[in-house]
PDB file of N, CA, C, O and CB in Angstrom:
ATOM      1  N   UNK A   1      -8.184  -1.489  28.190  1.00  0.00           N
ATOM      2  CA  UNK A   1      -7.442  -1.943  27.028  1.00  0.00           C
ATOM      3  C   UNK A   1      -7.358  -0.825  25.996  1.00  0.00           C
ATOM      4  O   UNK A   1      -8.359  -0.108  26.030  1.00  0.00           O
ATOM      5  CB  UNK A   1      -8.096  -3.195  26.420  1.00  0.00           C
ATOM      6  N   UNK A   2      -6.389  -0.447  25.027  1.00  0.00           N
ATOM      7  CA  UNK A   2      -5.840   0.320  24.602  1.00  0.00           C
ATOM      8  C   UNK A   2      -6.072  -0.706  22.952  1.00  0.00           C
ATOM      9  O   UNK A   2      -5.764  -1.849  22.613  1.00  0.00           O
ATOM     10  CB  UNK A   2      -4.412   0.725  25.477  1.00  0.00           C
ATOM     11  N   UNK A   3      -6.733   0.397  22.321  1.00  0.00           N
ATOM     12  CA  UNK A   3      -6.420  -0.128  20.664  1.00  0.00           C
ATOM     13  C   UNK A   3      -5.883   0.341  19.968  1.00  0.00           C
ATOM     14  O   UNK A   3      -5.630   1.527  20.181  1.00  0.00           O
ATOM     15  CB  UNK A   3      -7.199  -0.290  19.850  1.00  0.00           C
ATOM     16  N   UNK A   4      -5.518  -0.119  19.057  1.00  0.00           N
ATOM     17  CA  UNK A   4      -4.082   0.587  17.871  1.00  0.00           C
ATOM     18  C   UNK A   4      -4.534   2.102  17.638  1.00  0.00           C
ATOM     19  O   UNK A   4      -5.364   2.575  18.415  1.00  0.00           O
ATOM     20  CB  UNK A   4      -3.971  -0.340  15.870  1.00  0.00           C
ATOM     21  N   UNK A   5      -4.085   2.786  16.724  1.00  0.00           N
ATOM     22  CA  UNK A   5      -4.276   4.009  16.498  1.00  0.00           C
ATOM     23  C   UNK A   5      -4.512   3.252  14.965  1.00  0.00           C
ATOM     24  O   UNK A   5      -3.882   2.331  14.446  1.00  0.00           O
ATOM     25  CB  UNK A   5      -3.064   5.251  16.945  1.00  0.00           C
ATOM     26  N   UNK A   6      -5.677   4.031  14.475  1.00  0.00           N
ATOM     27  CA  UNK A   6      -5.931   3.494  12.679  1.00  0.00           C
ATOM     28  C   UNK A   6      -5.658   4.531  11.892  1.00  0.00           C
ATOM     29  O   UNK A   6      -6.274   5.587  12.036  1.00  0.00           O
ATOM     30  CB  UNK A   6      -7.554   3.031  12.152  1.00  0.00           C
ATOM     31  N   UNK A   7      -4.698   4.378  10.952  1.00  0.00           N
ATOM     32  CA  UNK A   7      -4.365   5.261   9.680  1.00  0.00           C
ATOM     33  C   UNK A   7      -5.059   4.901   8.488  1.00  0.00           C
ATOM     34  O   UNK A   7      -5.050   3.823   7.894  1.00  0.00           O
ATOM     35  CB  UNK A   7      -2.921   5.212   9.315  1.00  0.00           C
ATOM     36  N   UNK A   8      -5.615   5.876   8.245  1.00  0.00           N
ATOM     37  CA  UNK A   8      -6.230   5.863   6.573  1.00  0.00           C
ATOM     38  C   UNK A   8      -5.606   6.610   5.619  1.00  0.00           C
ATOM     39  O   UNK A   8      -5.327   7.789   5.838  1.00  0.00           O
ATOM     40  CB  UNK A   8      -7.652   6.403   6.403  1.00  0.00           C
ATOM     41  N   UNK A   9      -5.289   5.939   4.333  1.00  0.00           N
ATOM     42  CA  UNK A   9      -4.570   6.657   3.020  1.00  0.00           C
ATOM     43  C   UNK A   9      -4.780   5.812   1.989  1.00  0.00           C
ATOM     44  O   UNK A   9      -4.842   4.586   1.897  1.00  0.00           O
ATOM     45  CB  UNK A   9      -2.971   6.929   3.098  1.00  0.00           C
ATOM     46  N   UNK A  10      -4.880   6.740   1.207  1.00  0.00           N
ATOM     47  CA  UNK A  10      -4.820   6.550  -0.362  1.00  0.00           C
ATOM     48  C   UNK A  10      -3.220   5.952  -1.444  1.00  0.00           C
ATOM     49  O   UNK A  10      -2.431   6.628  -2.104  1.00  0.00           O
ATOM     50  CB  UNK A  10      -5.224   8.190  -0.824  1.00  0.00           C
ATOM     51  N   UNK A  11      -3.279   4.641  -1.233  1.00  0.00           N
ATOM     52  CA  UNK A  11      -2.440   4.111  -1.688  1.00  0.00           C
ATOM     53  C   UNK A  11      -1.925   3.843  -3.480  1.00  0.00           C
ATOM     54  O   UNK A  11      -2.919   3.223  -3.857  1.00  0.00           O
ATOM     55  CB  UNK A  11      -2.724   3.216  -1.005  1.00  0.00           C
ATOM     56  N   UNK A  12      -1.385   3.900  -4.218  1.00  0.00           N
ATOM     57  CA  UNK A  12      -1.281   3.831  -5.093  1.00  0.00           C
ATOM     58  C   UNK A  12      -0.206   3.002  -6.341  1.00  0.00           C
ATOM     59  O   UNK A  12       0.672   3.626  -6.936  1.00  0.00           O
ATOM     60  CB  UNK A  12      -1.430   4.711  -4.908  1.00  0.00           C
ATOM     61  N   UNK A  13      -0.442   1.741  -6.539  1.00  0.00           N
ATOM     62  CA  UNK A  13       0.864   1.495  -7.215  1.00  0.00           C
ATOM     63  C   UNK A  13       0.392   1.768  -8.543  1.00  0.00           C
ATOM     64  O   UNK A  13      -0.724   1.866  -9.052  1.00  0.00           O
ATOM     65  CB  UNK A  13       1.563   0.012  -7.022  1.00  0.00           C
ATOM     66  N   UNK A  14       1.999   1.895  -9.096  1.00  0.00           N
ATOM     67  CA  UNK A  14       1.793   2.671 -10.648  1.00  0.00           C
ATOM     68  C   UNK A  14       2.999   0.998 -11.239  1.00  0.00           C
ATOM     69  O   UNK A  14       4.051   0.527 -10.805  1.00  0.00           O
ATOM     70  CB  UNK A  14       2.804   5.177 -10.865  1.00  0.00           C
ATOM     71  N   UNK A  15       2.114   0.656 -12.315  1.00  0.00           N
ATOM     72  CA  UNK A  15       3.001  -0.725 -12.965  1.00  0.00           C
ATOM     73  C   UNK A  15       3.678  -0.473 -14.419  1.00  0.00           C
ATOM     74  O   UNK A  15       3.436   0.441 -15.207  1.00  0.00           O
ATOM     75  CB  UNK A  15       1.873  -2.141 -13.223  1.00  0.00           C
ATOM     76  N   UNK A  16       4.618  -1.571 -14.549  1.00  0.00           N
ATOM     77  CA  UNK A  16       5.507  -1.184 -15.934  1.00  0.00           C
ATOM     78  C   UNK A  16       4.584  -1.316 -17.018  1.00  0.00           C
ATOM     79  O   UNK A  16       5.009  -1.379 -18.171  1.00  0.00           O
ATOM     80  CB  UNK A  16       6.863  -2.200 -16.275  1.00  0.00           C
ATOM     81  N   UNK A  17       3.176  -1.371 -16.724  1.00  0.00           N
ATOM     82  CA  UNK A  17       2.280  -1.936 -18.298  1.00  0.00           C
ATOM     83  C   UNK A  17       1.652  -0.402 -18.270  1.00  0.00           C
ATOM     84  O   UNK A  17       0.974  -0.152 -19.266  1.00  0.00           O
ATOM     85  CB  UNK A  17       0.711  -3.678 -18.200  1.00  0.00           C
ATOM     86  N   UNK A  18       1.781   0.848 -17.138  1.00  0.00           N
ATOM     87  CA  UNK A  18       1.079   1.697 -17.860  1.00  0.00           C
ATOM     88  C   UNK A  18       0.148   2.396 -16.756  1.00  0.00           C
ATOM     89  O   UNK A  18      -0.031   3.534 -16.322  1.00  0.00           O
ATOM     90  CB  UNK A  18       0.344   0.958 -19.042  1.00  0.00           C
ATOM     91  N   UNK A  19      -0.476   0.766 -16.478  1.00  0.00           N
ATOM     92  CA  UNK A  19      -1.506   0.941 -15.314  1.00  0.00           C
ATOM     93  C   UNK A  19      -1.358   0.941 -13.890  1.00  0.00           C
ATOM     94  O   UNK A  19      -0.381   0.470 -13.309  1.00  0.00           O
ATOM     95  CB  UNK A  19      -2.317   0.085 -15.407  1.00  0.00           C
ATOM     96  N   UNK A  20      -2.631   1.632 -13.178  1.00  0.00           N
ATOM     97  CA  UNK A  20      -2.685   2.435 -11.918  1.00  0.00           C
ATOM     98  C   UNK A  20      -3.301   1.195 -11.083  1.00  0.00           C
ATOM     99  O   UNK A  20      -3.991   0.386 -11.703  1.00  0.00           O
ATOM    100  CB  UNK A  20      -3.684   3.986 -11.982  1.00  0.00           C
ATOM    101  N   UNK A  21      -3.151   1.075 -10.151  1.00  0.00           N
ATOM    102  CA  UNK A  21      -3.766   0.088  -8.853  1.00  0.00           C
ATOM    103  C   UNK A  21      -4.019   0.543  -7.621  1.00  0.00           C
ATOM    104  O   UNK A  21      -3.077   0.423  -6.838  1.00  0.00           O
ATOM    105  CB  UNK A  21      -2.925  -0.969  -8.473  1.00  0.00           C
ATOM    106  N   UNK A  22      -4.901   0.980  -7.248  1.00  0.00           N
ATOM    107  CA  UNK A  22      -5.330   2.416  -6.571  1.00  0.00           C
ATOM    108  C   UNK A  22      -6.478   1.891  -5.581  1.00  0.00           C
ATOM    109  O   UNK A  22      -7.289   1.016  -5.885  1.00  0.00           O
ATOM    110  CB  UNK A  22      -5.988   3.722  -7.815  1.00  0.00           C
ATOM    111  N   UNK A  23      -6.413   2.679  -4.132  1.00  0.00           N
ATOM    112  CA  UNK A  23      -7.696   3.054  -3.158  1.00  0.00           C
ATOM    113  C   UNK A  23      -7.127   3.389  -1.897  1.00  0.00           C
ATOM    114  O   UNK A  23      -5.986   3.679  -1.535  1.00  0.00           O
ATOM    115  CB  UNK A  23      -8.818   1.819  -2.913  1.00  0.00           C
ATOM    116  N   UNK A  24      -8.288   3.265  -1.291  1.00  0.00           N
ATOM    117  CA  UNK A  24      -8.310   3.889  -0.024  1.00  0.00           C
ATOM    118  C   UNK A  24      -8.196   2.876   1.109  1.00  0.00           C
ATOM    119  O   UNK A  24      -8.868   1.845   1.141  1.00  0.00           O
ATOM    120  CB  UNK A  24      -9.545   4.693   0.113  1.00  0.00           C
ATOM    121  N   UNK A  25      -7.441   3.174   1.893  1.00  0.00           N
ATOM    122  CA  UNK A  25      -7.091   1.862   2.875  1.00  0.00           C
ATOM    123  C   UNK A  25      -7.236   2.051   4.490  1.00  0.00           C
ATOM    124  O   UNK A  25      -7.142   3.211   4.891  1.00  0.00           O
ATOM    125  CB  UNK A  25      -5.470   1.428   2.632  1.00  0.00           C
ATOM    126  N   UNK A  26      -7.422   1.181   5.309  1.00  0.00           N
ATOM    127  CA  UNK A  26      -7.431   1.671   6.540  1.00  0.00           C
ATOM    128  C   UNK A  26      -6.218   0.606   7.315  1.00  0.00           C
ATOM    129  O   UNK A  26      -6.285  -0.622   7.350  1.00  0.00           O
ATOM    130  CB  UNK A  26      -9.078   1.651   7.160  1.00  0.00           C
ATOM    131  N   UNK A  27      -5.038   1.536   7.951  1.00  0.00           N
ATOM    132  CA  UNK A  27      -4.246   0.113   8.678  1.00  0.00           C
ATOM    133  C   UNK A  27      -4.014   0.581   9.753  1.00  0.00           C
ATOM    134  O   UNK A  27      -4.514   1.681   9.988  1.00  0.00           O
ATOM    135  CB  UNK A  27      -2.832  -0.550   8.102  1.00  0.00           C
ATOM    136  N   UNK A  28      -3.147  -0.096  10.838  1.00  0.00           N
ATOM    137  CA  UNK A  28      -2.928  -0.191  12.124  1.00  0.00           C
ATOM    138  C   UNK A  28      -1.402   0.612  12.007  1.00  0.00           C
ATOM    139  O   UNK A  28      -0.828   1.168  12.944  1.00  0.00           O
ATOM    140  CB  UNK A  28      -3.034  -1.837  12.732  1.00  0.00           C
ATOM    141  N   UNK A  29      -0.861   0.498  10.427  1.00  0.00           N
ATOM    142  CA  UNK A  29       0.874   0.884  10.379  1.00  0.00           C
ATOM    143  C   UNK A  29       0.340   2.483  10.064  1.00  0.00           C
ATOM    144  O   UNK A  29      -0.759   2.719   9.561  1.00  0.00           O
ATOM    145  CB  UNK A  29       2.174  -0.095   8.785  1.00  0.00           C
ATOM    146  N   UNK A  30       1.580   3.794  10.556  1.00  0.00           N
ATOM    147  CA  UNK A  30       1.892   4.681   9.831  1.00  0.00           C
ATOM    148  C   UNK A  30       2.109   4.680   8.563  1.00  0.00           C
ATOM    149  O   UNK A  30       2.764   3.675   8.286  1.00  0.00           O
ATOM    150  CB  UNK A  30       2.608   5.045  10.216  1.00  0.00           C
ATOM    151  N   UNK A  31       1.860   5.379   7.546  1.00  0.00           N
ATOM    152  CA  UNK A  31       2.149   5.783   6.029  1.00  0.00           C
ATOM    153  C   UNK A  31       4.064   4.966   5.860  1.00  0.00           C
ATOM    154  O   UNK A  31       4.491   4.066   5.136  1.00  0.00           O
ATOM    155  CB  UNK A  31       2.040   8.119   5.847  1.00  0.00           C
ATOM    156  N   UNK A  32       4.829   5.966   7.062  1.00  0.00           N
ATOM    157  CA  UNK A  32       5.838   5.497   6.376  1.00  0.00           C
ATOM    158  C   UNK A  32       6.335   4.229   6.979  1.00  0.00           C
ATOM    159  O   UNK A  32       7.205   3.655   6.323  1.00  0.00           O
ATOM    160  CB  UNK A  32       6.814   6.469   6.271  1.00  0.00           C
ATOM    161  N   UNK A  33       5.996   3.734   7.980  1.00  0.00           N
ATOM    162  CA  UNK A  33       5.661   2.140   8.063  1.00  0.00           C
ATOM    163  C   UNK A  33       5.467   1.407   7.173  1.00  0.00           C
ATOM    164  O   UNK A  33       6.371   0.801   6.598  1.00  0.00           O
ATOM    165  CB  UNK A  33       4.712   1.814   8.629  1.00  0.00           C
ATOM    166  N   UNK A  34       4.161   1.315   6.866  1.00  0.00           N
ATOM    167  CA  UNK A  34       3.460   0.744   5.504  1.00  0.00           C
ATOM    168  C   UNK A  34       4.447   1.111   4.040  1.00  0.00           C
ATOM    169  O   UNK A  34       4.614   0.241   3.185  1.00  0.00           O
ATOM    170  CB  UNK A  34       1.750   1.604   5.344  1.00  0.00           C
ATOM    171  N   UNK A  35       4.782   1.883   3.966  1.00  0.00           N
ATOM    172  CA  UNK A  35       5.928   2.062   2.735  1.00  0.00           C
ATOM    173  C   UNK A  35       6.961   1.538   2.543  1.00  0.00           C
ATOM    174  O   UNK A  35       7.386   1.252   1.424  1.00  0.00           O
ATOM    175  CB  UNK A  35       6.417   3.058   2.598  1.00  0.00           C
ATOM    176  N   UNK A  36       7.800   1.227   4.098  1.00  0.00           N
ATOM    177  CA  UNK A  36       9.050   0.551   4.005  1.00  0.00           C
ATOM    178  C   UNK A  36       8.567  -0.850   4.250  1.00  0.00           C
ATOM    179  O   UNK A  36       9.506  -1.645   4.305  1.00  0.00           O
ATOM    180  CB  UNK A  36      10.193   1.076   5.031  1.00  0.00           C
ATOM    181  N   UNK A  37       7.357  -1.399   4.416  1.00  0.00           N
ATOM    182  CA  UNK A  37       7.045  -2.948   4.572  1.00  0.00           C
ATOM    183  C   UNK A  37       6.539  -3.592   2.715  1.00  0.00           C
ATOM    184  O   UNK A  37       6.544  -4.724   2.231  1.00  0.00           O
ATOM    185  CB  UNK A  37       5.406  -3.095   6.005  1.00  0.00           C
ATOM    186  N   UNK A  38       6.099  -2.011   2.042  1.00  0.00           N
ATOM    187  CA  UNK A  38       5.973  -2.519   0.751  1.00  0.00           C
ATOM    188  C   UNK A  38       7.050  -2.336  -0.269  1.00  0.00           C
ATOM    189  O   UNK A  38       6.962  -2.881  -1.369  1.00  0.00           O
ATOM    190  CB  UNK A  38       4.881  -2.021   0.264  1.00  0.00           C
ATOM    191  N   UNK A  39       8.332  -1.385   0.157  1.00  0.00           N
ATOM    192  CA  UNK A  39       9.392  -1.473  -0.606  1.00  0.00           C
ATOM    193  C   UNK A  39      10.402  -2.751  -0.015  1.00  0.00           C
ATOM    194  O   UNK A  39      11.364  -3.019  -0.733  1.00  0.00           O
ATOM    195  CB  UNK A  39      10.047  -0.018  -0.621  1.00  0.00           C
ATOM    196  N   UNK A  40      10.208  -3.655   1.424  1.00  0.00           N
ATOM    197  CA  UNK A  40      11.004  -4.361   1.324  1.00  0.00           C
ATOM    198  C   UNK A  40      10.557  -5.636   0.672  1.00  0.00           C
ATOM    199  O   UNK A  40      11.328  -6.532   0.329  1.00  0.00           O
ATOM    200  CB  UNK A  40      11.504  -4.402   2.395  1.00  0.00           C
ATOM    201  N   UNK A  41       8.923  -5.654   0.490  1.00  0.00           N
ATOM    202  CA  UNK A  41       8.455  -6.860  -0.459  1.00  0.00           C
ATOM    203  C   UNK A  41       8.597  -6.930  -1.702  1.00  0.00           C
ATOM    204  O   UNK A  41       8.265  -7.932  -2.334  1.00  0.00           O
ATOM    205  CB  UNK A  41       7.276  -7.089  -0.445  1.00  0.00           C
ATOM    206  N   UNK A  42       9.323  -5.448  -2.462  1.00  0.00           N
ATOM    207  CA  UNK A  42       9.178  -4.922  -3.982  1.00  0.00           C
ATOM    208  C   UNK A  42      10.760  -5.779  -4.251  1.00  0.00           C
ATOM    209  O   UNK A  42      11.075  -6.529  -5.174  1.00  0.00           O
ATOM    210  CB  UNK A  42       9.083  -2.736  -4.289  1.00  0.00           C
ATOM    211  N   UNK A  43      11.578  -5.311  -3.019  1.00  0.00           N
ATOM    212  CA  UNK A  43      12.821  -5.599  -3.317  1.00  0.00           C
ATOM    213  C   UNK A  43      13.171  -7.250  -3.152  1.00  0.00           C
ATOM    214  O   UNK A  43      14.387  -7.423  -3.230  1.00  0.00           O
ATOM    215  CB  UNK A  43      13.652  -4.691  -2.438  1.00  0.00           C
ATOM    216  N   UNK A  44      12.641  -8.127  -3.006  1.00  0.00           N
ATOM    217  CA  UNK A  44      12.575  -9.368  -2.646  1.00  0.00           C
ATOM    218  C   UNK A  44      11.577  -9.691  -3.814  1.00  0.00           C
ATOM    219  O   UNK A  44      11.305 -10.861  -4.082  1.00  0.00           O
ATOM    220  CB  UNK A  44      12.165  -9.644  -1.102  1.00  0.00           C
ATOM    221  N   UNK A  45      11.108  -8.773  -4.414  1.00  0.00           N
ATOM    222  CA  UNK A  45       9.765  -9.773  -5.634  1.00  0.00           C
ATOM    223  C   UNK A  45       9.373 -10.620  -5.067  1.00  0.00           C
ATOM    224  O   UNK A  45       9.630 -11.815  -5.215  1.00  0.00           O
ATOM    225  CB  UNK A  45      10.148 -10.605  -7.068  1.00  0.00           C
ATOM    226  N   UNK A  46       8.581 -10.039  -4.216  1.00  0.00           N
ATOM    227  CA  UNK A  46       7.607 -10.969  -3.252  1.00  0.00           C
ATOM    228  C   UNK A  46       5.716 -10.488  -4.151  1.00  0.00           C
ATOM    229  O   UNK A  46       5.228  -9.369  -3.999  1.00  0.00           O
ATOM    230  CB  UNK A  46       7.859 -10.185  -0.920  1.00  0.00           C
ATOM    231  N   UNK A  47       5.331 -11.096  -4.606  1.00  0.00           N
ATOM    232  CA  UNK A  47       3.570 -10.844  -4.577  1.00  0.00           C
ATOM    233  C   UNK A  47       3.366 -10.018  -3.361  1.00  0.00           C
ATOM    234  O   UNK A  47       3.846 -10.411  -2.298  1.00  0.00           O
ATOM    235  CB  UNK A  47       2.515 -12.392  -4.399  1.00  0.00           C
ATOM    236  N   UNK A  48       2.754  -9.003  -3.415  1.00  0.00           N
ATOM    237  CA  UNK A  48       1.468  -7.883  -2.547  1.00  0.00           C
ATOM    238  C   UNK A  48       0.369  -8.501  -2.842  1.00  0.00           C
ATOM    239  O   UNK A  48      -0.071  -8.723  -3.970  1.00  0.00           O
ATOM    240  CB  UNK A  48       1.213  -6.136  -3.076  1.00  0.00           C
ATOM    241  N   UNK A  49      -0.160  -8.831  -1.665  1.00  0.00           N
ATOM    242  CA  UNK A  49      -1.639  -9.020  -1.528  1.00  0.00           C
ATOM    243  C   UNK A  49      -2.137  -8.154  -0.715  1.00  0.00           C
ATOM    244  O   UNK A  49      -1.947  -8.292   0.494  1.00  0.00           O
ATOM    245  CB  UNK A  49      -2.050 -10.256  -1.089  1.00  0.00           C
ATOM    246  N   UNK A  50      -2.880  -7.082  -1.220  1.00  0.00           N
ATOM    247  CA  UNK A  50      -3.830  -6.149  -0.868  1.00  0.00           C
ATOM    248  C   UNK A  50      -5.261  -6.827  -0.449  1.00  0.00           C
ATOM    249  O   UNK A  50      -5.740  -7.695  -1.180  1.00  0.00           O
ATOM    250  CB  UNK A  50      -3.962  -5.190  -2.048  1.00  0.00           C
ATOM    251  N   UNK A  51      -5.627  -6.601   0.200  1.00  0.00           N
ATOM    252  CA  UNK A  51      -7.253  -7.347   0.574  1.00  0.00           C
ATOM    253  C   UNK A  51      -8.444  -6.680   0.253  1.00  0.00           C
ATOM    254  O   UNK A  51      -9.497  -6.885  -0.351  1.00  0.00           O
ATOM    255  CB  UNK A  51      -7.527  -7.567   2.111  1.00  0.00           C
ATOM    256  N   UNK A  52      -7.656  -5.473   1.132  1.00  0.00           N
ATOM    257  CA  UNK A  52      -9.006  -4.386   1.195  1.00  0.00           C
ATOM    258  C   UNK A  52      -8.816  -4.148  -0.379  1.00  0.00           C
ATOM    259  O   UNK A  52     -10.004  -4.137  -0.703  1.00  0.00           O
ATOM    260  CB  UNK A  52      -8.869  -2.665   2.388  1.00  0.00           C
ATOM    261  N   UNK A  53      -8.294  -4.003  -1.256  1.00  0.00           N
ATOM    262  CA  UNK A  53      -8.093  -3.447  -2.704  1.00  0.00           C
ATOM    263  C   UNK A  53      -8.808  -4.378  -3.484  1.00  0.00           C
ATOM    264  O   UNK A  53      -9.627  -4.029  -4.334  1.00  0.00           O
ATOM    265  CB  UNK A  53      -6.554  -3.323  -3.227  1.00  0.00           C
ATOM    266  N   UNK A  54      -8.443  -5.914  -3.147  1.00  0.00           N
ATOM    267  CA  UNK A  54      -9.260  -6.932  -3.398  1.00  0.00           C
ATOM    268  C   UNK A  54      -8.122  -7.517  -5.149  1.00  0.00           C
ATOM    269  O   UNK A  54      -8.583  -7.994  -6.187  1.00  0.00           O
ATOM    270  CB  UNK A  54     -11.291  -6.193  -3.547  1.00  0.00           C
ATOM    271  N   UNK A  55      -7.179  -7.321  -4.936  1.00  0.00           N
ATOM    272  CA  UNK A  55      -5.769  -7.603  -5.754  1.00  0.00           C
ATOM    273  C   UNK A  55      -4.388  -8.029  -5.339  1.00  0.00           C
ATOM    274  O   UNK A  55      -3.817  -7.503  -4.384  1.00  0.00           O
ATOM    275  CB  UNK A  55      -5.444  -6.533  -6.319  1.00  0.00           C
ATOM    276  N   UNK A  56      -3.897  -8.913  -6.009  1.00  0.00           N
ATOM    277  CA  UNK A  56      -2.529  -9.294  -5.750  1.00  0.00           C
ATOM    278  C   UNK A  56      -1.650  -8.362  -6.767  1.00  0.00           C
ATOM    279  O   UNK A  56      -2.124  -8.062  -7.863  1.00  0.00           O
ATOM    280  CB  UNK A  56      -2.312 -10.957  -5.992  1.00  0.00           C
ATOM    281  N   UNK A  57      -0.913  -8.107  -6.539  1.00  0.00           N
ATOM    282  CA  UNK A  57       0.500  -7.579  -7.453  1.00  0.00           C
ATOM    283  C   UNK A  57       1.520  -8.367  -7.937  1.00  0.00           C
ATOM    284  O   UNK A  57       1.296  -9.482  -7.465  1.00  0.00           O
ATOM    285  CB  UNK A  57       1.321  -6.708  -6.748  1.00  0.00           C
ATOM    286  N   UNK A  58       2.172  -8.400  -8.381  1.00  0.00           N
ATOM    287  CA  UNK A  58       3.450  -9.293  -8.610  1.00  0.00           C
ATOM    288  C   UNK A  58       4.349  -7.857  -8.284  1.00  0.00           C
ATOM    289  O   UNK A  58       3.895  -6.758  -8.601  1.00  0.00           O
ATOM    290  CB  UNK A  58       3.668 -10.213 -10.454  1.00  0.00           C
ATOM    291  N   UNK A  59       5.172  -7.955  -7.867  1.00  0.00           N
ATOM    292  CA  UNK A  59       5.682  -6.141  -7.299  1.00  0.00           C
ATOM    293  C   UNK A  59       6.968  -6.462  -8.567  1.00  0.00           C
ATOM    294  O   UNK A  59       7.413  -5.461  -9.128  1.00  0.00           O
ATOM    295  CB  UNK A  59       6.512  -5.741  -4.836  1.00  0.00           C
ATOM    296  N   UNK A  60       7.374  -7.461  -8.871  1.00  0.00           N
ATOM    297  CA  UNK A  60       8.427  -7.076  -9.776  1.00  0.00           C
ATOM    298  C   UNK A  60       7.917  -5.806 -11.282  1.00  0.00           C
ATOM    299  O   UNK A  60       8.640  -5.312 -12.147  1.00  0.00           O
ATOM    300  CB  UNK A  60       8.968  -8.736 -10.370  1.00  0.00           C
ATOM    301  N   UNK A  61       6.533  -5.658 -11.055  1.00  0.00           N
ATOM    302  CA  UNK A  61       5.935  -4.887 -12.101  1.00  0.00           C
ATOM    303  C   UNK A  61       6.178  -4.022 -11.649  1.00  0.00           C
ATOM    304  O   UNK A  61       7.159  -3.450 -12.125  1.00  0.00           O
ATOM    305  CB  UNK A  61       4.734  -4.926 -12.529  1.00  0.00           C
ATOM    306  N   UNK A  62       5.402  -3.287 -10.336  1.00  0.00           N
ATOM    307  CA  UNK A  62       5.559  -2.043  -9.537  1.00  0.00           C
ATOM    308  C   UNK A  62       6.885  -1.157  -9.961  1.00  0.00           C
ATOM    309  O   UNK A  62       7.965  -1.680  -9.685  1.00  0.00           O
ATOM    310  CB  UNK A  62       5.652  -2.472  -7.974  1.00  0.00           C
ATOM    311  N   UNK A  63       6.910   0.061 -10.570  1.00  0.00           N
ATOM    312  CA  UNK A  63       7.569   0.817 -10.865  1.00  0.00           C
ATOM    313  C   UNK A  63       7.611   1.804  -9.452  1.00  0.00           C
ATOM    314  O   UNK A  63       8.655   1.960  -8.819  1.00  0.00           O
ATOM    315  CB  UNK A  63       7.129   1.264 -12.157  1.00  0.00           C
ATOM    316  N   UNK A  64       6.514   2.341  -9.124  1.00  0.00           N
ATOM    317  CA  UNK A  64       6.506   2.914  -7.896  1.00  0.00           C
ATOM    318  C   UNK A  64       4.893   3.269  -7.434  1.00  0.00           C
ATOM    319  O   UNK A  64       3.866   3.001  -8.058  1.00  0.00           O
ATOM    320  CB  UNK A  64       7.472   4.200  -7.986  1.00  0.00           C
ATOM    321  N   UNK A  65       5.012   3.848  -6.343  1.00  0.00           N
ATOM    322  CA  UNK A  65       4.192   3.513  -5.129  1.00  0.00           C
ATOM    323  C   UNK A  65       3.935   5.414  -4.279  1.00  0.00           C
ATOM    324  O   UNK A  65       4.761   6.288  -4.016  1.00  0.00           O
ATOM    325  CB  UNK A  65       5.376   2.071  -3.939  1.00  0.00           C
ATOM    326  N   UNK A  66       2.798   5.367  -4.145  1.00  0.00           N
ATOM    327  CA  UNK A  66       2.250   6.911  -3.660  1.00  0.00           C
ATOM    328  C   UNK A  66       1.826   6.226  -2.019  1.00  0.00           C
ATOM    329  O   UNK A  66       1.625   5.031  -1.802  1.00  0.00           O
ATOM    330  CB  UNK A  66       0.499   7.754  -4.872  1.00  0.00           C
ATOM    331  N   UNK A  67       1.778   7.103  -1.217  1.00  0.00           N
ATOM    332  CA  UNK A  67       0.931   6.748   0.119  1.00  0.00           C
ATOM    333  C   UNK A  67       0.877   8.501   0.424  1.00  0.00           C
ATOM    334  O   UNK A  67       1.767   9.339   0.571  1.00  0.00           O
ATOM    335  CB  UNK A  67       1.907   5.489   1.589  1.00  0.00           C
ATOM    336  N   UNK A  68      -0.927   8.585   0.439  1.00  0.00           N
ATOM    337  CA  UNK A  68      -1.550   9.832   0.627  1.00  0.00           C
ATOM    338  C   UNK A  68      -2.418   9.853   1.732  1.00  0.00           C
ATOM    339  O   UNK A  68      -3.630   9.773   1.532  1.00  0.00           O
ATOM    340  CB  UNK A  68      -2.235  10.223  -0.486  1.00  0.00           C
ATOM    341  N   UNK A  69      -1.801   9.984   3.284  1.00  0.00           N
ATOM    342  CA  UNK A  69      -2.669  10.511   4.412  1.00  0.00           C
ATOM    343  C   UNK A  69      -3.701  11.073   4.184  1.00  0.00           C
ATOM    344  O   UNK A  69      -3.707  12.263   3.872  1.00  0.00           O
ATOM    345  CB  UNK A  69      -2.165  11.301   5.142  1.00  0.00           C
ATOM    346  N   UNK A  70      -5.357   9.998   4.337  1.00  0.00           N
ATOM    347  CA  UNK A  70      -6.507  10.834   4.598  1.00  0.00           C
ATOM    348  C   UNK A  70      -6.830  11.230   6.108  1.00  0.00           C
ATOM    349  O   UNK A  70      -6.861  10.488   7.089  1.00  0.00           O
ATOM    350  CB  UNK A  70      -7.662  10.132   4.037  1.00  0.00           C
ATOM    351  N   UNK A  71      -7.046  12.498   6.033  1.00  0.00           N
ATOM    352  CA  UNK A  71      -7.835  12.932   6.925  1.00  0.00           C
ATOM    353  C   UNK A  71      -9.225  12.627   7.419  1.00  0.00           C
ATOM    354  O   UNK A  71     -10.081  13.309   6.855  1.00  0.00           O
ATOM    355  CB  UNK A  71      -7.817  13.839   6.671  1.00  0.00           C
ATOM    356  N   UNK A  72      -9.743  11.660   8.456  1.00  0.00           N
ATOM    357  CA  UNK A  72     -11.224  11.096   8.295  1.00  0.00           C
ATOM    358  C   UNK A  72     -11.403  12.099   9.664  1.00  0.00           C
ATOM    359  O   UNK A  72     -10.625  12.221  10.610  1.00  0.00           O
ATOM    360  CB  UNK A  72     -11.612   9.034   8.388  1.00  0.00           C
ATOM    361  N   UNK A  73     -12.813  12.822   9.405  1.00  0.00           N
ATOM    362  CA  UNK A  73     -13.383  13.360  10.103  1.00  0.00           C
ATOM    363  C   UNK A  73     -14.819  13.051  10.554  1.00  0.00           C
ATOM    364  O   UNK A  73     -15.373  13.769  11.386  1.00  0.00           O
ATOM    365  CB  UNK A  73     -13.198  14.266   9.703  1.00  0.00           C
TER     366      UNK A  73
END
């Protein structure tokens, strides 16, 4: 049996109040996977629920969004 390949990055949303919503994540999606699954929830004003972050968003706040490939060695 064959398991996913795991990507880790440093995710980042930046909101219209100012503030940063930030960490380190581990998923099963590529960076730019994971980017176009959180810009099509931004564009629908859908709530982000982050788990591992341990926060919901309301994305209609979300101004914009970083995804930074860690290297785990």
């Amino acid at each position: 049996m064959m398991s996913k390949q795991q990507y880790a990055y440093r995710v980042s949303f930046y909101l219209s109040n100012g503030k940063e919503v930030s960490g380190r994540i581990t998923h099963h999606e590529d960076p730019e996977t994971y980017l176009k699954a959180i810009e099509g929830l931004i564009e629908k004003e859908k709530p982000i629920l982050i788990k591992k972050l341990g926060t919901i968003i309301q994305s209609k706040y979300i101004t914009h969004v970083k995804i930074v490939e860690v290297i785990v060695c």
